[in-house]
N, C-alpha and C positions, 0 to 999 in steps of 0.2 A: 838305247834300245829302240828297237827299228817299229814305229806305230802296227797297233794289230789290224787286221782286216778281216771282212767278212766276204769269204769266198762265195758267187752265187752260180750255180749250176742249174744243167733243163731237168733235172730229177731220174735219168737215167745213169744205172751202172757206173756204165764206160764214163761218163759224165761227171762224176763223183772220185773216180781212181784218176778221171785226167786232174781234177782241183788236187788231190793229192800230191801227185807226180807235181803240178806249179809250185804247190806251197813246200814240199822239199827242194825242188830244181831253183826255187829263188829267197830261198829262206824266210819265208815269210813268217810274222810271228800271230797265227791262225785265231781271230776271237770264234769264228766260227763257220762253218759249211750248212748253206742255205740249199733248197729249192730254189728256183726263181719263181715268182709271185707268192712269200711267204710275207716280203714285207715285216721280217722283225728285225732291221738290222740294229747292229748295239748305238746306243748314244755314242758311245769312244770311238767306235772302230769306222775305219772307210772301207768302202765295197768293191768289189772287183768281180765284173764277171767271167766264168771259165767257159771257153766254147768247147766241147767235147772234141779229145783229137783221141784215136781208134789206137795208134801204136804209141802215146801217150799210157795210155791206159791198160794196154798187152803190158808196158815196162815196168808199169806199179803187178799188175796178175804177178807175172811174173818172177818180181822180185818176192812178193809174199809167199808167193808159191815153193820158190826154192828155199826157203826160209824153213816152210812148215806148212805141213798137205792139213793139219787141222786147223791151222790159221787162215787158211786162205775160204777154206767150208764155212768158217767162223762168220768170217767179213761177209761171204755174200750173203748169208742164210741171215744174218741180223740185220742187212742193210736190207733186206726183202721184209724185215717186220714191220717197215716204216715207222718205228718209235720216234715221237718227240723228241729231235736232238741226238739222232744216233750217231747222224753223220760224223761230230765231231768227238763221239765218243770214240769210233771206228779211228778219226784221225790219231786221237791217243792210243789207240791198239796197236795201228802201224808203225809212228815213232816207238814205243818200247818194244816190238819185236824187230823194228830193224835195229833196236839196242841190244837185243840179247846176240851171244857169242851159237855159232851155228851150231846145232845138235841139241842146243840146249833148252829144256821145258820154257814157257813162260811163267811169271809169279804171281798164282791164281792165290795170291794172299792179297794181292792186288786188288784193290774195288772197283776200276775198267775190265782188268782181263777177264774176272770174274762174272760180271754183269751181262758180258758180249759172249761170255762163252754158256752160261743159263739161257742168255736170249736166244742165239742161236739153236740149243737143245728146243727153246719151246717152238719156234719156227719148224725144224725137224718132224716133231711131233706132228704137227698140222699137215703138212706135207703127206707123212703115213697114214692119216685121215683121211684126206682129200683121197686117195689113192684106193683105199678100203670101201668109201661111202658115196663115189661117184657112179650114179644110175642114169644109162643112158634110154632117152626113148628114142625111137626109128621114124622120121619125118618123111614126108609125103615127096621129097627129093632125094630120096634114099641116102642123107645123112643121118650119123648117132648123135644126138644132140643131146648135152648134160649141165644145167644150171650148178654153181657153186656157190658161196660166199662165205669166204675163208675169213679168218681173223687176220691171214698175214696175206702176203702177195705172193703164194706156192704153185703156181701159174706155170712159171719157168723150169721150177724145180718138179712136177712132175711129167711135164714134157715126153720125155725121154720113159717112163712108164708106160704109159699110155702108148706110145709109138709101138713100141717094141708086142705087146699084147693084144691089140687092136691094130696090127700091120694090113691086113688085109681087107679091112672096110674106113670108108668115110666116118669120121666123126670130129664134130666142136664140143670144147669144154669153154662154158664161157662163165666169166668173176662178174655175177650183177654188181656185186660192191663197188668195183673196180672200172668194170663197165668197156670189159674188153675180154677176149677169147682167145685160145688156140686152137688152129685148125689143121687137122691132116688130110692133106689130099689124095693119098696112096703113095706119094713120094716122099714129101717132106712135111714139116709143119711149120708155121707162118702165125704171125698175131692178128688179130682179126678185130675188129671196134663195128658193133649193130647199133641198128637203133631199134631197140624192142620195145613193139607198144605195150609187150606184156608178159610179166614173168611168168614161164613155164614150170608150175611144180610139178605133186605127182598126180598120180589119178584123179583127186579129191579136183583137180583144176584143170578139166579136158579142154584140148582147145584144137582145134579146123586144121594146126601144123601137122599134127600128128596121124597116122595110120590108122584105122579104128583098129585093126589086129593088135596093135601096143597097148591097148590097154585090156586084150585080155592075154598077153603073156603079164602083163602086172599081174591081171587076178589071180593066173597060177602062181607067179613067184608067191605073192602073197599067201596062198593057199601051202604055200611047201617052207614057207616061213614060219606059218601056226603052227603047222605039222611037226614039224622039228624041234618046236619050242615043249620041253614039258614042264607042266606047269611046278608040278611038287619041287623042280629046282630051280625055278624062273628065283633072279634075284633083281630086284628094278635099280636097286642102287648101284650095284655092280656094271649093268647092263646102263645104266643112264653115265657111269663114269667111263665105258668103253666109245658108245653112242651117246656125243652128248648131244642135247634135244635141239640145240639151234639146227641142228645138220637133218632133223628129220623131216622137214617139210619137200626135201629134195630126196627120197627116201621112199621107193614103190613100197616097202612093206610094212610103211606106216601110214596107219588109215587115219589117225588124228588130224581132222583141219586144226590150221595153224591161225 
């Protein structure tokens, strides 16, 4: 039996589908798929590092792809939740769908398929979050600028939201967590890494970026936020499981300091 290895990747995508693509293209017998600077390689296993190749990584897309359009949403959507150890759970989703016979389901009695295909659904979720709960303010450079900090990395994933709705003005969405943005210029959108001396919330945290008109379209939103709310059906619990509270600090129509 041919000794295991520890595949080590720069932590992108494309990055990750190329260690794939090596470890089927040379039969490797996989202990595990690393970041590079994670430093936990196995006692058994020897290391090898993968250098991202682009049609490398089109050929794994790809091949999952024509496999199964929910397999492929599956892979990316979980490998953006950055779980402890997904990478080589993803490599096990790969091998047994490129096992399974074409057209046919995967075996979500399976404890991998299962797992990646839950994870994925909670990735999703956030995703529709991010999407509903991103407040943008209007900066003194006439960009829309909107703080996030997602559980997952939905960044990429709502991209293409945001473009489409907001096509006709400037705006960044940026991941303090993450500590990088996307930016639309009127044309396209690009990933963007600041250095911020300081996180921007909502009104509660005025700061010199900002237009002073922005924060009184805040007061109004806020004001047609009460308005709307009646109180005889306010439910908190309901309302804290739709909004949940980590997300309100980036949030005009909540006045709670955080």
């Amino acid at each position: 039996m041919e000794p295991s290895k520890t595949l080590i990747y720069d932590g992108s995508f494309n990055g990750f589908l190329t260690a794939v693509f090596v470890a089927f293209d040379e039969k490797i017998n996989v202990a595990d798929i690393q970041k590079n600077g994670q430093g936990q390689n196995g006692l058994f296993s020897e290391s090898e590092t993968i250098f991202t190749h682009v049609e490398k990584a089109k050929r794994v897309w790809n091949g999952i792809r024509n496999k199964s359009h929910n397999a492929i949403a599956n892979v990316y959507f979980a490998f953006l939740s950055e779980t402890e150890g997904v990478e080589l759970m993803l490599y096990t989703y790969i091998q047994k769908l490129m096992a399974t016979t074409l057209g046919k389901q995967m075996d979500y009695s399976d404890g991998i398929v299962l797992f990646i295909d839950q994870l994925a659904k909670k990735v999703g979720r956030e995703k529709h979050r991010m999407e509903a709960f991103v407040r943008f303010q209007l900066t003194k450079d006439d960009i829309y600028f909107a703080n996030i900090e997602p559980d997952f990395d939905v960044l990429p994933l709502i991209s293409k939201h945001f473009r489409n709705r907001y096509a006709d003005q400037q705006w960044l969405i940026y991941d303090v967590k993450r500590n990088y943005g996307i930016y639309y210029n009127l044309d396209h959108v690009e990933m963007v890494s600041l250095n911020l001396k300081e996180i921007h919330f909502n009104k509660i945290h005025k700061s010199d970026a900002f237009v002073s008109e922005e924060y009184d379209y805040q007061t109004l939103w806020n004001d047609y936020f009460k308005s709307t709310g009646i109180k005889s059906r306010i439910n908190p619990k309901l309302h804290t499981q739709h909004v949940p509270k980590r997300y309100w600090k980036y949030l005009s129509e909540k006045k709670q300091a955080v």
